[in-house]
mmJSON file of the N, C-alpha and C atoms, coordinates in Angstrom:
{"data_MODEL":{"atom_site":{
"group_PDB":["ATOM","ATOM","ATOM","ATOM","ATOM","ATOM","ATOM","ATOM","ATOM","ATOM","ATOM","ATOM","ATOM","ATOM","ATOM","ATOM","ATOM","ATOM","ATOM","ATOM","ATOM","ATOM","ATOM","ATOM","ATOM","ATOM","ATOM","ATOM","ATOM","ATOM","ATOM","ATOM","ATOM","ATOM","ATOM","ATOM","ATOM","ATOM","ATOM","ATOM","ATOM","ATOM","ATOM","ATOM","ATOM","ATOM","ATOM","ATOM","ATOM","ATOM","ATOM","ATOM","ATOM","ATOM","ATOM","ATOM","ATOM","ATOM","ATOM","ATOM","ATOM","ATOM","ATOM","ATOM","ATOM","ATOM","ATOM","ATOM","ATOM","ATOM","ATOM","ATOM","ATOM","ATOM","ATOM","ATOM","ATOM","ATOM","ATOM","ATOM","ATOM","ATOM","ATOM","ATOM","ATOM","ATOM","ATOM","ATOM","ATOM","ATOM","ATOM","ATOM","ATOM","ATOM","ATOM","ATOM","ATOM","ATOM","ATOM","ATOM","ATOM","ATOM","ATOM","ATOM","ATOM","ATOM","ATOM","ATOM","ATOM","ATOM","ATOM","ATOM","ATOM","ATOM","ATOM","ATOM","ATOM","ATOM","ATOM","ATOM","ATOM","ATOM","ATOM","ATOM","ATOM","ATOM","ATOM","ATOM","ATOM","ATOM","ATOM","ATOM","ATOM","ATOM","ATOM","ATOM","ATOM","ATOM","ATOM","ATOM","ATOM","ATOM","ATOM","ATOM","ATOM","ATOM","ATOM","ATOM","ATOM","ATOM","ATOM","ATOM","ATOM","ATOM","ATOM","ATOM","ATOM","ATOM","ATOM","ATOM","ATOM","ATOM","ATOM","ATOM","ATOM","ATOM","ATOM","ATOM","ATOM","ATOM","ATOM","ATOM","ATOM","ATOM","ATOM","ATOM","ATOM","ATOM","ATOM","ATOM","ATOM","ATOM","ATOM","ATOM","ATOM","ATOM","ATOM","ATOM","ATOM","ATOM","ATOM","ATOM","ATOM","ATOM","ATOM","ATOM","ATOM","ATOM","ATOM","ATOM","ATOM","ATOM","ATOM","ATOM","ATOM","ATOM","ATOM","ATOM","ATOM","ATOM","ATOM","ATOM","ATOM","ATOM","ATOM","ATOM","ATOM","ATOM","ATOM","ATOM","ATOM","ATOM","ATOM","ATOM","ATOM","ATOM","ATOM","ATOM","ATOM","ATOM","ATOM","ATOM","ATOM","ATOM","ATOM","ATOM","ATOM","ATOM","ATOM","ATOM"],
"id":[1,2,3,4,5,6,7,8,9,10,11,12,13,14,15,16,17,18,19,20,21,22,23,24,25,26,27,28,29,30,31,32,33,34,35,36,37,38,39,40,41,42,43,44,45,46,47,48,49,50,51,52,53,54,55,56,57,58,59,60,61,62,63,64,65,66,67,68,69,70,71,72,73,74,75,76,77,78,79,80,81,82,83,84,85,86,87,88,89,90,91,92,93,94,95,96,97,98,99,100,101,102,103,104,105,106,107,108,109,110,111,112,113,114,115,116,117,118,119,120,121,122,123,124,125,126,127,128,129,130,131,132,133,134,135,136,137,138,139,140,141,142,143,144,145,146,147,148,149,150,151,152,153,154,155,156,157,158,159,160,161,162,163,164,165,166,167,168,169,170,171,172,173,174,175,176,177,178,179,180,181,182,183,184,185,186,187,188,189,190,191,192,193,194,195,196,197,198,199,200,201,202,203,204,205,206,207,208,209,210,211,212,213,214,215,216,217,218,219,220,221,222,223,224,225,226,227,228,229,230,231,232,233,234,235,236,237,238,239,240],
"type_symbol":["N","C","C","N","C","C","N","C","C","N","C","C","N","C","C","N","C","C","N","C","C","N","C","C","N","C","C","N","C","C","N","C","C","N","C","C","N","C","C","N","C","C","N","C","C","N","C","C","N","C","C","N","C","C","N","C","C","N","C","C","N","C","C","N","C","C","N","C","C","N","C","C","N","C","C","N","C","C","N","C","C","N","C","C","N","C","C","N","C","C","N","C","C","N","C","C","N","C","C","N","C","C","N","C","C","N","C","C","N","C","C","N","C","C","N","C","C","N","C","C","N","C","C","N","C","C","N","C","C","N","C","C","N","C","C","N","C","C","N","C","C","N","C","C","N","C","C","N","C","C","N","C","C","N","C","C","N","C","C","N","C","C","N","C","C","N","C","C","N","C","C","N","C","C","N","C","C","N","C","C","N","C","C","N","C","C","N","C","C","N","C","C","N","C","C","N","C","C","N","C","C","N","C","C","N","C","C","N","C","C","N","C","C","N","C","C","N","C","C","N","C","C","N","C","C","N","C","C","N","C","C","N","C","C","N","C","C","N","C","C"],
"label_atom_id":["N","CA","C","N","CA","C","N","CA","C","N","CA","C","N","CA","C","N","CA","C","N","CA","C","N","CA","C","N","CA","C","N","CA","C","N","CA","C","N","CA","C","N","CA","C","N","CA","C","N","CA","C","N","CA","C","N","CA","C","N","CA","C","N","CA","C","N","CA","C","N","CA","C","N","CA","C","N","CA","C","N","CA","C","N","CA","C","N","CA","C","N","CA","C","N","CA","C","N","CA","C","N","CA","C","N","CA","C","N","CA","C","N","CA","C","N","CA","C","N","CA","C","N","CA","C","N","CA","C","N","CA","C","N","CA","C","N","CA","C","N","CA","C","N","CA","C","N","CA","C","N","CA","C","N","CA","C","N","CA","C","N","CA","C","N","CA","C","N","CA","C","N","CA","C","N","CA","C","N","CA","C","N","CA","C","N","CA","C","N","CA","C","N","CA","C","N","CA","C","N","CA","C","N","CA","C","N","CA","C","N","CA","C","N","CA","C","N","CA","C","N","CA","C","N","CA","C","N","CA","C","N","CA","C","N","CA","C","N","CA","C","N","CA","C","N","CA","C","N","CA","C","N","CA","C","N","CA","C","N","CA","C","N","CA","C","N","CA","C","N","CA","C","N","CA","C","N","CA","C"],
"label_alt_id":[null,null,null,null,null,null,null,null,null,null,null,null,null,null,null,null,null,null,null,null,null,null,null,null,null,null,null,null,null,null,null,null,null,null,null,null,null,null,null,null,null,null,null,null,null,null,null,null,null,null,null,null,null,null,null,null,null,null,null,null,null,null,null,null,null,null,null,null,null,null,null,null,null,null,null,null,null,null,null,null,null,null,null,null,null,null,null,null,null,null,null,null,null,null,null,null,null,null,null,null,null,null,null,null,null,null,null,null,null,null,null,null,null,null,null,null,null,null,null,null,null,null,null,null,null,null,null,null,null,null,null,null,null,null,null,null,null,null,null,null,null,null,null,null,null,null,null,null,null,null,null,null,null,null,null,null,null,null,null,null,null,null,null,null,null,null,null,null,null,null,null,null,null,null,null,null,null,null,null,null,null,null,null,null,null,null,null,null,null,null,null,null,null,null,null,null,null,null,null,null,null,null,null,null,null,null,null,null,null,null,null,null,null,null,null,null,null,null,null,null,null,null,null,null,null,null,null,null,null,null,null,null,null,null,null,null,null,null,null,null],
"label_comp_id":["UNK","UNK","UNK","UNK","UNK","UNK","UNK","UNK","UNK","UNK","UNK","UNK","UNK","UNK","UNK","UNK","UNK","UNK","UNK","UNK","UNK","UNK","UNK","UNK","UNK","UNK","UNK","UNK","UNK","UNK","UNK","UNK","UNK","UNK","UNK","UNK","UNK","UNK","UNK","UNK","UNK","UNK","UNK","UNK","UNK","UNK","UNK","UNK","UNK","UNK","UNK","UNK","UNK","UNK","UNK","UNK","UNK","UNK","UNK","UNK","UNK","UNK","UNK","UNK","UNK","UNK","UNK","UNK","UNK","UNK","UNK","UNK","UNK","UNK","UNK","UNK","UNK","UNK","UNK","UNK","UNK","UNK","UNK","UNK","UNK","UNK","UNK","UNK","UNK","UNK","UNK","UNK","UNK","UNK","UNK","UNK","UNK","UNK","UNK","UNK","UNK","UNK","UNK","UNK","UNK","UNK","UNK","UNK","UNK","UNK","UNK","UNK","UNK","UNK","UNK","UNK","UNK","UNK","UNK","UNK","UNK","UNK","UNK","UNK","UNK","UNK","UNK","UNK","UNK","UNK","UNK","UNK","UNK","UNK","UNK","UNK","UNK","UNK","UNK","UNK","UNK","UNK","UNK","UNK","UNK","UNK","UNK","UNK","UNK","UNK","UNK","UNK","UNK","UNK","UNK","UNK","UNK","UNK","UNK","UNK","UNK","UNK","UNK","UNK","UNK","UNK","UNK","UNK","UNK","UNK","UNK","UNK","UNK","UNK","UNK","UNK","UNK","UNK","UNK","UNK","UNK","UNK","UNK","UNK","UNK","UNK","UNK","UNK","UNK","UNK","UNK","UNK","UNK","UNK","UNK","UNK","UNK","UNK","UNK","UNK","UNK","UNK","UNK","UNK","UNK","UNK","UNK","UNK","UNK","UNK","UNK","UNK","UNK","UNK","UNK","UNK","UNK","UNK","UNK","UNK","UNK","UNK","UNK","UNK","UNK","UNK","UNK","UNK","UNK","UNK","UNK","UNK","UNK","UNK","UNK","UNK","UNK","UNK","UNK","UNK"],
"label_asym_id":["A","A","A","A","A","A","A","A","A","A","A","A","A","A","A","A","A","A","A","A","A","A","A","A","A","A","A","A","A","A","A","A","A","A","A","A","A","A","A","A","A","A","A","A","A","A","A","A","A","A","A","A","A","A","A","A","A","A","A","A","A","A","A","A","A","A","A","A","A","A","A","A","A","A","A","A","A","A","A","A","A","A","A","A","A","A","A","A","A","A","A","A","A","A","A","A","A","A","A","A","A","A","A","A","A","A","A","A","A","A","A","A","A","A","A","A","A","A","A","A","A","A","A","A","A","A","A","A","A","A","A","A","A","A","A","A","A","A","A","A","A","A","A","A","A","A","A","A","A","A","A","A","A","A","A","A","A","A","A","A","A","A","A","A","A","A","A","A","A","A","A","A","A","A","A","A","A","A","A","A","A","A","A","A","A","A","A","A","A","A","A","A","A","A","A","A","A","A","A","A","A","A","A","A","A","A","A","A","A","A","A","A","A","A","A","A","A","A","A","A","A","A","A","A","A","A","A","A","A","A","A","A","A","A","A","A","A","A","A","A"],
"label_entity_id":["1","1","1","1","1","1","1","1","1","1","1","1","1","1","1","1","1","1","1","1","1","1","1","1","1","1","1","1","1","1","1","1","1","1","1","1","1","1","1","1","1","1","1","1","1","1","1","1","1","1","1","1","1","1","1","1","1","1","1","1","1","1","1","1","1","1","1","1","1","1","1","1","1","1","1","1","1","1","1","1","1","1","1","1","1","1","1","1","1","1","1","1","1","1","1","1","1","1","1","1","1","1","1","1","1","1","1","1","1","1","1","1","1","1","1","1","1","1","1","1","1","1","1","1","1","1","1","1","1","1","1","1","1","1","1","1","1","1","1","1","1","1","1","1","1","1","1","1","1","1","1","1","1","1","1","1","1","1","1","1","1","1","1","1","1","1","1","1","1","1","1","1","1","1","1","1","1","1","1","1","1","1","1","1","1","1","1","1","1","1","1","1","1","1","1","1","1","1","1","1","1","1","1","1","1","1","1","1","1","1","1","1","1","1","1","1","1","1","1","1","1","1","1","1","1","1","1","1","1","1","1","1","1","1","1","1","1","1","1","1"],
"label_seq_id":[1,1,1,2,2,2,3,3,3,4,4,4,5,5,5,6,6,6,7,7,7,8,8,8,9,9,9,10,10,10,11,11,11,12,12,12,13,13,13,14,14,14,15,15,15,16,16,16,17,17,17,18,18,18,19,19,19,20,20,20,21,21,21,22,22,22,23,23,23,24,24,24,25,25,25,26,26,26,27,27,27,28,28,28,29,29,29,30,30,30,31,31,31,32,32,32,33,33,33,34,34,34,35,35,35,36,36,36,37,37,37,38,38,38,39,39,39,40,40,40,41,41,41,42,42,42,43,43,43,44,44,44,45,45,45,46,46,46,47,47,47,48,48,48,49,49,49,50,50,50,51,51,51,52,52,52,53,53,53,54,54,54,55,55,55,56,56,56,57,57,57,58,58,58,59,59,59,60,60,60,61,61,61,62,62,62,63,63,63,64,64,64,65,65,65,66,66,66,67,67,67,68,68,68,69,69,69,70,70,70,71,71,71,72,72,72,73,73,73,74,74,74,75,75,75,76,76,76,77,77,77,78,78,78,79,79,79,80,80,80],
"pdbx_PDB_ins_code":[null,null,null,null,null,null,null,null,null,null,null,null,null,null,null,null,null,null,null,null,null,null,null,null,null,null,null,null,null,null,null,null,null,null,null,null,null,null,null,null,null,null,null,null,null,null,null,null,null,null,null,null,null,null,null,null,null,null,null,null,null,null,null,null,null,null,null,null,null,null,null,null,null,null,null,null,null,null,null,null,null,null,null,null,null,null,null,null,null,null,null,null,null,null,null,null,null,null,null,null,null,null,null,null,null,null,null,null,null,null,null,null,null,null,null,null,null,null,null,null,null,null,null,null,null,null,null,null,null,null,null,null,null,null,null,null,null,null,null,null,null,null,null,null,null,null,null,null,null,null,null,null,null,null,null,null,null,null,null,null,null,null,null,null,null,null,null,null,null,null,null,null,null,null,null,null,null,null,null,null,null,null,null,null,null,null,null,null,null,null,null,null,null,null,null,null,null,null,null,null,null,null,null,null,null,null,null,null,null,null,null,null,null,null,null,null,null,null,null,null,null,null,null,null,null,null,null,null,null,null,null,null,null,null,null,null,null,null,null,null],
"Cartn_x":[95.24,95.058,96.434,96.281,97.661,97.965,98.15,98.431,99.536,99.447,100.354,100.76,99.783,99.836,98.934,99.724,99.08,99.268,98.007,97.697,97.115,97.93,97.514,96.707,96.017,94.669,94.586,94.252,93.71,92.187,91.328,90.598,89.755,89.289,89.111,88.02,87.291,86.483,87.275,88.206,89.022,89.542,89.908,90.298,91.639,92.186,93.773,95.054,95.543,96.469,96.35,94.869,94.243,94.471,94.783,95.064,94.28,93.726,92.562,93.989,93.631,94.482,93.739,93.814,93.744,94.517,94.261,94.769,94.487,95.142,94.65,95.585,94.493,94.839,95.502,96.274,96.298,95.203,94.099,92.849,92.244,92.828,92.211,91.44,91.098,89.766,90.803,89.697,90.226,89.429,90.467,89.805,90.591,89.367,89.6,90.297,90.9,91.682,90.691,89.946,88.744,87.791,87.455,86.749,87.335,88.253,89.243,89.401,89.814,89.766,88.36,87.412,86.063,84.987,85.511,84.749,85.716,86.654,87.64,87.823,88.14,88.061,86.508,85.688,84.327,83.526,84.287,83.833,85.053,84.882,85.681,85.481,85.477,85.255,86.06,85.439,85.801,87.205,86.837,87.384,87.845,88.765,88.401,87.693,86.88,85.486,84.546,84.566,83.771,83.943,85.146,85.206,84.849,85.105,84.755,83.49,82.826,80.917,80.689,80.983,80.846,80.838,82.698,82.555,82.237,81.489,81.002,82.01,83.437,84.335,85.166,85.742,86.907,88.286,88.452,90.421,90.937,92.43,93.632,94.59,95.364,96.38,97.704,98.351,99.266,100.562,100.435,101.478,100.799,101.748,101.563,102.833,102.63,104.166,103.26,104.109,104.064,105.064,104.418,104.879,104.092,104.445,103.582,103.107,102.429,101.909,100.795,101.126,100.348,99.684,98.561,97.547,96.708,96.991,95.835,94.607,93.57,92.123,92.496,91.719,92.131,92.02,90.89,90.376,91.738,92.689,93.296,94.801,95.135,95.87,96.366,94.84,94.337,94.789,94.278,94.725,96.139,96.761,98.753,99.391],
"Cartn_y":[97.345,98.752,99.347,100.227,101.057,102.635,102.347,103.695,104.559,105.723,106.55,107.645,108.308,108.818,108.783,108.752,108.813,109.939,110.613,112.002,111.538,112.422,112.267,113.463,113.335,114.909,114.944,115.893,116.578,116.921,117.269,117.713,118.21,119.3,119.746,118.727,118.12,117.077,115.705,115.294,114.093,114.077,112.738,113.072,113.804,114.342,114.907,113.458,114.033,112.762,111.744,111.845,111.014,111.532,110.834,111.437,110.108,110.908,110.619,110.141,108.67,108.044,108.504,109.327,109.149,108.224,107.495,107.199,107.744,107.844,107.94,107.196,106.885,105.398,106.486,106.124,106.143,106.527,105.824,106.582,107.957,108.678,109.488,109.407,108.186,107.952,108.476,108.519,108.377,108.035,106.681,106.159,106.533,106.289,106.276,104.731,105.19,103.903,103.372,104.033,103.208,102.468,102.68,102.177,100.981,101.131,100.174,98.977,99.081,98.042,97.13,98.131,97.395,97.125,97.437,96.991,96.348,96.524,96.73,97.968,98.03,98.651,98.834,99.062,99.093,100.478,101.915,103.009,103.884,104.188,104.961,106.692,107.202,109.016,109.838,110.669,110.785,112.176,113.088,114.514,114.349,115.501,115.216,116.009,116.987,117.538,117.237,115.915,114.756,114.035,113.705,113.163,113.938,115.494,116.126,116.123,115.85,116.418,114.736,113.575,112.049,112.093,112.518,112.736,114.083,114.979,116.024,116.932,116.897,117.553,118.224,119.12,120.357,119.477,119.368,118.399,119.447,119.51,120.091,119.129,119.477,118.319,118.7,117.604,117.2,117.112,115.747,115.56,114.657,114.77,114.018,113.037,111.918,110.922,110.376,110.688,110.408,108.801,108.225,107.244,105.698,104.994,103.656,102.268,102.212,100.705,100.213,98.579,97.946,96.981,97.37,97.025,95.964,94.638,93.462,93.649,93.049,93.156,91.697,92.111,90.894,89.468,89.621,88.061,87.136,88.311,87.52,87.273,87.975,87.907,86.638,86.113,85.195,83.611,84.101,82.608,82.312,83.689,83.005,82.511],
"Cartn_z":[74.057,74.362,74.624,74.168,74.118,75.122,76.294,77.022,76.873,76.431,76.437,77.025,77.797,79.058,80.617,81.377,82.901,83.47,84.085,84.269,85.847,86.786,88.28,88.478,89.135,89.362,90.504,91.408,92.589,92.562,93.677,93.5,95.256,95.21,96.657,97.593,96.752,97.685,97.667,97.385,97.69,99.142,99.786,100.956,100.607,101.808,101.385,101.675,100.661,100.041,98.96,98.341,97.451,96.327,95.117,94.06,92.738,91.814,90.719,89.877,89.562,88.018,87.086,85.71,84.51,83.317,82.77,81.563,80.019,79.234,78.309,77.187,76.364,75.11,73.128,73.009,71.861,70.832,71.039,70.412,70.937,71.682,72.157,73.702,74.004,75.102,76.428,77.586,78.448,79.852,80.739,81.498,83.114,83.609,85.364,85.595,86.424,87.032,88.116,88.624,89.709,89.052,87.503,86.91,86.073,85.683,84.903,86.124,87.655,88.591,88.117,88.211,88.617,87.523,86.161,84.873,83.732,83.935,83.166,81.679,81.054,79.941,79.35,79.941,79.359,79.413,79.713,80.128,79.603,78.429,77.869,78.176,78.474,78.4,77.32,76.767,75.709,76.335,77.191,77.867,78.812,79.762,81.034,81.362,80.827,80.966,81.504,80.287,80.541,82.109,82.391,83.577,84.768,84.529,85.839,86.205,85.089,84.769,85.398,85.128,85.0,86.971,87.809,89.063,90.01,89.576,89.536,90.506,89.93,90.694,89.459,90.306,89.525,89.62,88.575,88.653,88.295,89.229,89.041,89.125,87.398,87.212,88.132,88.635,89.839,88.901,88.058,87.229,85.851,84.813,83.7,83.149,82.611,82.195,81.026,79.662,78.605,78.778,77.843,77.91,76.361,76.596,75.771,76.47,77.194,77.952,77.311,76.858,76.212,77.141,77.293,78.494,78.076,78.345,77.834,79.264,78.049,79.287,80.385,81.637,82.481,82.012,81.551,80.772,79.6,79.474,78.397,79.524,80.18,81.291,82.105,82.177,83.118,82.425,81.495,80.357,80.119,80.206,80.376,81.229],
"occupancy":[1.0,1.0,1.0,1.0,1.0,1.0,1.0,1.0,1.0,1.0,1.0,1.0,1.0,1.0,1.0,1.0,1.0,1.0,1.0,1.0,1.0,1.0,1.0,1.0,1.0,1.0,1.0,1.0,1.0,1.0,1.0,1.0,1.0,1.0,1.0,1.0,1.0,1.0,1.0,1.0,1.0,1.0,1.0,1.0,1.0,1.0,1.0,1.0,1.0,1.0,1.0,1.0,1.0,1.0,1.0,1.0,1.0,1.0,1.0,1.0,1.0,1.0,1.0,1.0,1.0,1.0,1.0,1.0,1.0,1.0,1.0,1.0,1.0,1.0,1.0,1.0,1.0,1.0,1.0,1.0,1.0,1.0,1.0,1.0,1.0,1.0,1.0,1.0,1.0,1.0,1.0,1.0,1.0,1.0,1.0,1.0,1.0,1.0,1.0,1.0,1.0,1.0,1.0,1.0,1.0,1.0,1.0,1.0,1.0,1.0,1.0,1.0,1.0,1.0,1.0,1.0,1.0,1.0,1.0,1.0,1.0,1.0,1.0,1.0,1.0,1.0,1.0,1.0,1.0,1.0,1.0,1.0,1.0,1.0,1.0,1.0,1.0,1.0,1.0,1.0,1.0,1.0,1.0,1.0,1.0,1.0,1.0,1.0,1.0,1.0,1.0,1.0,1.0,1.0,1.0,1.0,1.0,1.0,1.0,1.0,1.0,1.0,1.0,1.0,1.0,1.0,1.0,1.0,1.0,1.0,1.0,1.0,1.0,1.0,1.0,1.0,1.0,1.0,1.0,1.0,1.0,1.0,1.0,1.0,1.0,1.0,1.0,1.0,1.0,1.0,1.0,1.0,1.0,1.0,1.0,1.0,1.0,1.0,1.0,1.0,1.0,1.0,1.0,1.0,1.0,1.0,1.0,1.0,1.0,1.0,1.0,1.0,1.0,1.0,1.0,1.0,1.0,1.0,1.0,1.0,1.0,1.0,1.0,1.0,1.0,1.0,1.0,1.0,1.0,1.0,1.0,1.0,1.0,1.0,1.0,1.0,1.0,1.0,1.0,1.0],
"B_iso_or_equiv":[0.0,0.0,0.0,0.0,0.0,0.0,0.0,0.0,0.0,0.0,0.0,0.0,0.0,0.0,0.0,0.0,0.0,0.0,0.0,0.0,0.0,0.0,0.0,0.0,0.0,0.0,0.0,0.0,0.0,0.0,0.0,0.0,0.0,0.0,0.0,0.0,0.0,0.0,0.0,0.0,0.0,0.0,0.0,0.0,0.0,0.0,0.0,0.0,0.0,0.0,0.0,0.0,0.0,0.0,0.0,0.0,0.0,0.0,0.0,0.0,0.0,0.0,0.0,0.0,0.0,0.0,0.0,0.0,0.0,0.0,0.0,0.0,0.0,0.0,0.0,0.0,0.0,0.0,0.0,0.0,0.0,0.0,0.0,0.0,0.0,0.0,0.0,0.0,0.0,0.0,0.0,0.0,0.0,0.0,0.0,0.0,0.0,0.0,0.0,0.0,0.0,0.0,0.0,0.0,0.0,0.0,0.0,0.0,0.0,0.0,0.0,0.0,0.0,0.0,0.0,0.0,0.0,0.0,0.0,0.0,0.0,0.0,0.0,0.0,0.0,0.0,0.0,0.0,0.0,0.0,0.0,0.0,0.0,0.0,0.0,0.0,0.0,0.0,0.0,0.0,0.0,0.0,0.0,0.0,0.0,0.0,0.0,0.0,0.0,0.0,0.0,0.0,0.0,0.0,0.0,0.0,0.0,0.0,0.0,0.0,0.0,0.0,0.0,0.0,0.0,0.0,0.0,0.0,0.0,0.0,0.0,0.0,0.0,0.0,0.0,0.0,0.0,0.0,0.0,0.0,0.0,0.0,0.0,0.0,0.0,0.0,0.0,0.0,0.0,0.0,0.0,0.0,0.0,0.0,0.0,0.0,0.0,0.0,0.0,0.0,0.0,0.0,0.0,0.0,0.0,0.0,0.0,0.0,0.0,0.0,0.0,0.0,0.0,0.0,0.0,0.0,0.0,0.0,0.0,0.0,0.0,0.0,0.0,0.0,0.0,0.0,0.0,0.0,0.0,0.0,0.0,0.0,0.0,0.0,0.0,0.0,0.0,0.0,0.0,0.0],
"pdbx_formal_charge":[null,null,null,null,null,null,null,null,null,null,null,null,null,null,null,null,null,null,null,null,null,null,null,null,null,null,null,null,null,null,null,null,null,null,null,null,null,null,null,null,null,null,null,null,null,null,null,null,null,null,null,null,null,null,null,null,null,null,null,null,null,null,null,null,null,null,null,null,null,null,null,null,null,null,null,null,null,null,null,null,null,null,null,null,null,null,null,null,null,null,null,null,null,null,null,null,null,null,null,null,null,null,null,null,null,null,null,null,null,null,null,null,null,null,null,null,null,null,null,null,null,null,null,null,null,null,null,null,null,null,null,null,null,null,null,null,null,null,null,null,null,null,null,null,null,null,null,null,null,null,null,null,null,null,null,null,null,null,null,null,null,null,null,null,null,null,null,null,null,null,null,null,null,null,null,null,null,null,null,null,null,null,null,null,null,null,null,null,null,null,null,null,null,null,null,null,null,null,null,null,null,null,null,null,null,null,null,null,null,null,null,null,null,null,null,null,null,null,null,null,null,null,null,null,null,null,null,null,null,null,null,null,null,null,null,null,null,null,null,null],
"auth_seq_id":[1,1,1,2,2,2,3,3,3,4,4,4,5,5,5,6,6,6,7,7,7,8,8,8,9,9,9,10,10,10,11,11,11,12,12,12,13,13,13,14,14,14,15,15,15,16,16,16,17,17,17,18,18,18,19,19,19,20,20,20,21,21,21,22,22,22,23,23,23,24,24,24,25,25,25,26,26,26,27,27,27,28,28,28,29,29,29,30,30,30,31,31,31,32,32,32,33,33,33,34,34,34,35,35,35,36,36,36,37,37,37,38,38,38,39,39,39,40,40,40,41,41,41,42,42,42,43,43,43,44,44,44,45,45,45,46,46,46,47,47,47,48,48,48,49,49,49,50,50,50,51,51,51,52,52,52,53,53,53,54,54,54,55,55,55,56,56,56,57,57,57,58,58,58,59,59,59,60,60,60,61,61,61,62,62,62,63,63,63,64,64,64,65,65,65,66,66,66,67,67,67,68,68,68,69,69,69,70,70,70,71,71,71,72,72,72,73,73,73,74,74,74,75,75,75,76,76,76,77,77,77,78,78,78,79,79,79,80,80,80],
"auth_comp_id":["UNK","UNK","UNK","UNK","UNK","UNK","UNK","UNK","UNK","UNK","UNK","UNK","UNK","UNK","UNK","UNK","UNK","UNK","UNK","UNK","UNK","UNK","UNK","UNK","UNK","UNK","UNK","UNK","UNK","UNK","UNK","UNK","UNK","UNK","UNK","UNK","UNK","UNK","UNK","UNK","UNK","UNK","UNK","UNK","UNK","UNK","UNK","UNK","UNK","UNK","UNK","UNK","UNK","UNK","UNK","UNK","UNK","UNK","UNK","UNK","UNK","UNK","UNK","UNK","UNK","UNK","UNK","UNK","UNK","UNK","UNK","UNK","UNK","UNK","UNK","UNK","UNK","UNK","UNK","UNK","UNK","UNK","UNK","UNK","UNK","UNK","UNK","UNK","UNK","UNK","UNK","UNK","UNK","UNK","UNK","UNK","UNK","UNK","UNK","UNK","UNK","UNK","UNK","UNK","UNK","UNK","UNK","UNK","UNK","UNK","UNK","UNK","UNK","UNK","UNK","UNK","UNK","UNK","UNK","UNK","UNK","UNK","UNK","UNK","UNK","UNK","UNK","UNK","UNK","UNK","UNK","UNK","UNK","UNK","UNK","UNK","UNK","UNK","UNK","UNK","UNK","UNK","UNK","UNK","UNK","UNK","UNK","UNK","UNK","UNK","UNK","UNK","UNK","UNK","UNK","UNK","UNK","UNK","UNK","UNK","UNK","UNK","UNK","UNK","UNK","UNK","UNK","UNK","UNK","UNK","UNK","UNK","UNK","UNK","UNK","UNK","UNK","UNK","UNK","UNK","UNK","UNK","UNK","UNK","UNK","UNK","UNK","UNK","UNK","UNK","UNK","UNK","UNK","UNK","UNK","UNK","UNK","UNK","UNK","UNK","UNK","UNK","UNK","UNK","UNK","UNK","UNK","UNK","UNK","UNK","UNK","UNK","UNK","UNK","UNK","UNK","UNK","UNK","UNK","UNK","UNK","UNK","UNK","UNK","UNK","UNK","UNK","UNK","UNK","UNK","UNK","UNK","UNK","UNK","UNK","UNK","UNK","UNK","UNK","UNK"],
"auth_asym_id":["A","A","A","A","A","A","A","A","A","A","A","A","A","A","A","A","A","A","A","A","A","A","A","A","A","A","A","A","A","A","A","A","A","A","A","A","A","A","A","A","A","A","A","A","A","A","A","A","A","A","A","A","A","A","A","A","A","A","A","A","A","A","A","A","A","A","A","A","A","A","A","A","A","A","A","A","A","A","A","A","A","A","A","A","A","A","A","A","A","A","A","A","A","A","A","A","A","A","A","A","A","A","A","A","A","A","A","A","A","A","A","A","A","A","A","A","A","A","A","A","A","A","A","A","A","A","A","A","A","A","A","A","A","A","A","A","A","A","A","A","A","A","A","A","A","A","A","A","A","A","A","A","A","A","A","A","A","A","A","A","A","A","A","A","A","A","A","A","A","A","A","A","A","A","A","A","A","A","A","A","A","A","A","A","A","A","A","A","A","A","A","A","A","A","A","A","A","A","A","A","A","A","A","A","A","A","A","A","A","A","A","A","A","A","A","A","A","A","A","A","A","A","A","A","A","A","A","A","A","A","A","A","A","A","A","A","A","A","A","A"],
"auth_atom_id":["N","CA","C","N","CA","C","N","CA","C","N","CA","C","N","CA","C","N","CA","C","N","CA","C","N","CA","C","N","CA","C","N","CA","C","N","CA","C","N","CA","C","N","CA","C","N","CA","C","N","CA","C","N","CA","C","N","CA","C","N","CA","C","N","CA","C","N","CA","C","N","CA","C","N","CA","C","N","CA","C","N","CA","C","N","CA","C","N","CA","C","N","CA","C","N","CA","C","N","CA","C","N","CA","C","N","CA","C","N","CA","C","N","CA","C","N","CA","C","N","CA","C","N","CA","C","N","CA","C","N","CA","C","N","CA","C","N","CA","C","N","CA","C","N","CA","C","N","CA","C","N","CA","C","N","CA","C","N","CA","C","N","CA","C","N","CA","C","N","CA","C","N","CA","C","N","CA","C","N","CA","C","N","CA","C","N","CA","C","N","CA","C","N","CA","C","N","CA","C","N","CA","C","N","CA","C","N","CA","C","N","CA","C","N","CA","C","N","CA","C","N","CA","C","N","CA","C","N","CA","C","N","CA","C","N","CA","C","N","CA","C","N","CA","C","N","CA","C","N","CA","C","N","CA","C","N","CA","C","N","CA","C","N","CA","C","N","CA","C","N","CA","C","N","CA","C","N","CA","C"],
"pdbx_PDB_model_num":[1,1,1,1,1,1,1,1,1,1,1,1,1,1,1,1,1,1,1,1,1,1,1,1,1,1,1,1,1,1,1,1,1,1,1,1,1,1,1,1,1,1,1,1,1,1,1,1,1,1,1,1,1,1,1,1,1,1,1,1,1,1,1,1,1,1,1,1,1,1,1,1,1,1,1,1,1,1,1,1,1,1,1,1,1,1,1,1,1,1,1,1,1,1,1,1,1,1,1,1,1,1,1,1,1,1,1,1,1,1,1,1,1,1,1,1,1,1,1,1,1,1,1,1,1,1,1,1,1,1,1,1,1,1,1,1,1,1,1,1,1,1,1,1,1,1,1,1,1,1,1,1,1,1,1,1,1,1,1,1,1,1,1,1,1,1,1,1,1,1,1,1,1,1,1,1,1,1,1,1,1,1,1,1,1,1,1,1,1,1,1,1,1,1,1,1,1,1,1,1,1,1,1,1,1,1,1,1,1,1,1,1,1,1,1,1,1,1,1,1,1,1,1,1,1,1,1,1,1,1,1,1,1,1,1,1,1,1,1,1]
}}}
């Protein structure tokens, strides 16, 4: 998997100081970092539309970093 940008979000029901990981992949998708801990790569979202409707909150983006991280799933990780 190929990350190319990380998008930090706000949002008024978060505690204050908490800030929402986005990723998003080369293909377009894009994942939560709370979900990526706890399924791994298995919950793609296609928006962040999608994601606001998914955690039924209003995101306001904080910051964005373009970038390229090649992200192996844990399972293959584990084996090196």
């Amino acid at each position: 998997m190929n990350i190319i940008k990380v998008l930090a979000y706000s949002a008024k029901y978060l505690p204050k100081g908490k800030v929402l990981f986005v990723f998003q992949s080369d293909d377009e998708w894009y994942w939560l970092r709370k979900l990526i801990l706890e399924e791994g790569f298995a919950t793609p979202l296609s928006s962040i539309q999608e994601i606001e409707m998914y955690l039924d909150l209003k995101l306001a983006l904080i910051k964005e970093v373009d970038g390229s991280w090649d992200i192996k799933p844990l399972s293959q990780t584990e084996n090196e």
